[in-house]
N, C-alpha and C positions, 0 to 999 in steps of 0.2 A: 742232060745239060752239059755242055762242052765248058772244061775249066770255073766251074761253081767258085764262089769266093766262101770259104773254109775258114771258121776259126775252131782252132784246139784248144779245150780247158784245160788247165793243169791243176788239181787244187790237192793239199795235203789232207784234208778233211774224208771225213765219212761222204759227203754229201756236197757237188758242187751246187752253188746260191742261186737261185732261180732269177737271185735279184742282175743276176751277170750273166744268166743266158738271156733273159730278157733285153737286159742293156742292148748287147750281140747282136739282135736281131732286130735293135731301133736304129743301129748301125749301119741295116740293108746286108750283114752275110745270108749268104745263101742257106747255110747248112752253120751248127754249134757243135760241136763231137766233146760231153766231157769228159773226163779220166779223173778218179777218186784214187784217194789214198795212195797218191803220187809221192814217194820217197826222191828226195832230193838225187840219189846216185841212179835213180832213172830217168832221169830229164834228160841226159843226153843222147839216151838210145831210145826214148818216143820222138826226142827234137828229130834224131836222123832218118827215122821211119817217117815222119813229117815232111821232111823235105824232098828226099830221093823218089819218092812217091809218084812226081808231077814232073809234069816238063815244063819247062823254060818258063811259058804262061800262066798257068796252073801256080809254078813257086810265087810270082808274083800276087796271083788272090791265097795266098794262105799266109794266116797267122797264128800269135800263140796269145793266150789269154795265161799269166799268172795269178790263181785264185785263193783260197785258204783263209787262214785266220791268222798265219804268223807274220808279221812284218819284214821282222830278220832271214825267216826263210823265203819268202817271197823274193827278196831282193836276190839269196842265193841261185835259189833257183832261175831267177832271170839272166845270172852270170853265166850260169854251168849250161843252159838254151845255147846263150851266144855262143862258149866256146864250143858248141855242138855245131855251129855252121861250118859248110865249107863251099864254098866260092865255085859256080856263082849262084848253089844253091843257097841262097841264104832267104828266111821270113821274118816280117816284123815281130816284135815281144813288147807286150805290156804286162804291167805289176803292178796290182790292185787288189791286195790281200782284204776281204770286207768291206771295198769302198774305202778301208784306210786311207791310202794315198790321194784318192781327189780330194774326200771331204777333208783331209789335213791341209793338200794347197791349197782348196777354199776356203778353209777358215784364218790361215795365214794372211792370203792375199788381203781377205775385206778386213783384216784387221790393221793391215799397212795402208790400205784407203780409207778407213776409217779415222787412222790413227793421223793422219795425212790432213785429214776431213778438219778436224776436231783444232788440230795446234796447229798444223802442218809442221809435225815433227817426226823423223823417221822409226821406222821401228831399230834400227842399228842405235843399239848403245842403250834401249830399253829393257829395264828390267820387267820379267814375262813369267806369269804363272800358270802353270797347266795343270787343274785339278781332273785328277783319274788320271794322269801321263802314263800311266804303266801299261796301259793299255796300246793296239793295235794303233789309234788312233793317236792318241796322248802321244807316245811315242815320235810317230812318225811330225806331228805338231812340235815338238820340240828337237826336232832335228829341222827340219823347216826354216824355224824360227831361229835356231842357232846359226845354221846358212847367211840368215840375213843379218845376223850380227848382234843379235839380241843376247841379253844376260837372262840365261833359261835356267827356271827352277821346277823341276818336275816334281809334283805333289801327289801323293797316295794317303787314302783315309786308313792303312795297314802300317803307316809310320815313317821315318826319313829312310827306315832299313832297306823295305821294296822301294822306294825311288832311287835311294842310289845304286841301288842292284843296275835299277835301267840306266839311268844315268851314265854309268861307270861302262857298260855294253857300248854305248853308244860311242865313248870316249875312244874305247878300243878299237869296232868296227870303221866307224866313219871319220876319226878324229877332231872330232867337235866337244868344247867343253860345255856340260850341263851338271845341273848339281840337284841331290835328292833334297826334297821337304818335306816336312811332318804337316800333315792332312788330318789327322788322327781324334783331332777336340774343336770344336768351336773356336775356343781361345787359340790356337795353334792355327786353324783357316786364318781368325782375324789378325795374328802377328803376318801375315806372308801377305795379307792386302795393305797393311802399312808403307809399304814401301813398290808394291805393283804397280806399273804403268799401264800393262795389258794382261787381260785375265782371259783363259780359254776354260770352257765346262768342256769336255770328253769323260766326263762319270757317268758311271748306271743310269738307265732311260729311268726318269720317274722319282728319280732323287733331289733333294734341292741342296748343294753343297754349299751357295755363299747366299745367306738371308740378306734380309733387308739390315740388320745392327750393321750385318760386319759391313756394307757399302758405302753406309751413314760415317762408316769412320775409315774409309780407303781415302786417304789422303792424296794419291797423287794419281789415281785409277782416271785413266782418260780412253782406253776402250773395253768391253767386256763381252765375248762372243762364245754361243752358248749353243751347244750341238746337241741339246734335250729336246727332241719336241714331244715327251710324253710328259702330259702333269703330272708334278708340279715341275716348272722351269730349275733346270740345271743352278740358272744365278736367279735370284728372285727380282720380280718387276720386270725382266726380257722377258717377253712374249714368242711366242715359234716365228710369225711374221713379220717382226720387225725387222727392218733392215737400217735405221739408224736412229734409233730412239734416246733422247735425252734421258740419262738415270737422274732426274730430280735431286733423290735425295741423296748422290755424292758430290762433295767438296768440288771436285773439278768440272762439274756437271759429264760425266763420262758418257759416251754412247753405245748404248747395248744392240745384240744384233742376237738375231734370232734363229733356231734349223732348218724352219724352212728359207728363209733369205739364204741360208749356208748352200741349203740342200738344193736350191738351184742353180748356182755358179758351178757347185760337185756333180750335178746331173752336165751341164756343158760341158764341163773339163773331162769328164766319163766319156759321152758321145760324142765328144771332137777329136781323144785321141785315137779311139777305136775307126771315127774314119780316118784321121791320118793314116794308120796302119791301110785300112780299105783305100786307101787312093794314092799313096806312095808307092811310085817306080823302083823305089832304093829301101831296101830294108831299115827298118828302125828301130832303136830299142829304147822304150817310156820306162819311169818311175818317177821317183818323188821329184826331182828336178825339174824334169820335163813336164810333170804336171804340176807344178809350183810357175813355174813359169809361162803354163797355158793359162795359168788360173788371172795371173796377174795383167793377161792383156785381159781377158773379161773384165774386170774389175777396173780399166784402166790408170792400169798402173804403171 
């Protein structure tokens, strides 16, 4: 086959995600090549064995896939790709550590169209709770969310110490302000939904972190988007399918959304940017931005 369209995995892991060569190859590349236990100071010397490879034709069907589990390195390693081009060998890069980055600009977006939906009020200037934030996902959601102007409180059930660990990361790397919360008791869930506008679940598959008490007294909760689709529900009462279900029993009558509603906007935002890369003339390089803002024309936003 004359110039195959090539994507390269990069992933920091034992083991790249099947769940991403699959993607890959719903994308129409020809060929998936991964590469394990990629150390950040070799990204530039696979990037350049990557490119010099091919001629002219060739550079244009080849990409790179950014894989793993870390967030923060993810995005590293998407930097240290780029500065590895040199003109006019240059290939597309996407960053997609676990799916983190779609499914956080999918849960962002339907949350701004929800929240849109509901009051038609913006998420700028909403106060935003992300239970599990310390996570790959959490994280990347409360960078997201800080983007668009929201008051983000990252919430960990290990106490305000590990959230503001992330929190204060994040201040430093991308200069956005978020601030840790104590996740750690019931009583401590239900004080941080007193005053939430928008609730995100990124906790453990199979955990139910805001029951039906604490909803019943979320005063000002007008959306709640919950990325569990293993029972029991992440927030109780979202269901995996909902995609905009009235919570009866909160005060604001809030709309809850569900993983798989999440998990189809993040399967689009996935296989739309992978063909952009597959059909872009001009090198490009995706992360949370770029798919934050893929997310939000699906969602039309």
């Amino acid at each position: 086959m004359s110039d195959p369209y090539l994507l390269h995995i990069f992933s920091e892991t034992k083991n790249v995600s099947p769940f991403d060569i699959n993607m890959a190859y719903e994308a129409n590349y020809d060929a998936v090549i991964p590469y394990c236990n990629v150390a950040l100071d070799e990204v530039h010397g696979l990037t350049q064995d990557t490119i010099f490879s091919r001629r002219p034709e060739g550079v244009k069907r080849t990409a790179i896939f950014i894989g793993g589990r870390d967030f923060h390195l993810a995005v590293d390693m998407l930097n240290a790709a780029k500065d590895a081009m040199v003109r006019p060998f240059e290939v597309s890069v996407l960053a997609d550590p676990s799916g983190a980055i779609t499914t956080a600009a999918a849960m962002v977006a339907v949350a701004e169209a929800r929240l849109k939906e509901h009051s038609d009020s913006p998420l700028r200037g909403s106060k935003v709770a992300i239970f599990g934030g310390t996570g790959p996902v959490g994280t990347c959601v409360g960078l997201l969310a800080a983007t668009a102007g929201a008051e983000v409180s990252v919430v960990s059930h290990q106490g305000v110490g590990a959230a503001q660990l992330v929190s204060d990361q994040c201040r430093k790397k991308y200069g956005l302000q978020m601030k840790g919360a104590d996740g750690s008791s019931p009583e401590a869930i239900g004080k941080i939904l007193e005053d939430s506008v928008v609730i995100f679940n990124t906790a453990k598959a199979g955990v139910q972190v805001v029951d039906e008490a604490h909803l019943k007294h979320a005063a000002k909760l007008k959306v709640a988007v919950d990325a569990n689709a293993v029972p029991p529900s992440g927030i109780a009462c979202v269901d995996a399918q909902d995609k905009s279900k009235v919570l009866a029993m909160t005060p604001r009558g809030a709309l809850g959304v569900g993983a798989l509603a999440v998990g189809d906007i993040k399967y689009r935002v996935h296989t739309g940017l992978l063909e952009k890369m597959y059909q872009s003339e001009k090198p490009v390089y995706l992360a949370y931005e770029e798919s934050f803002a893929y997310a939000r024309t699906l969602v039309g936003f």
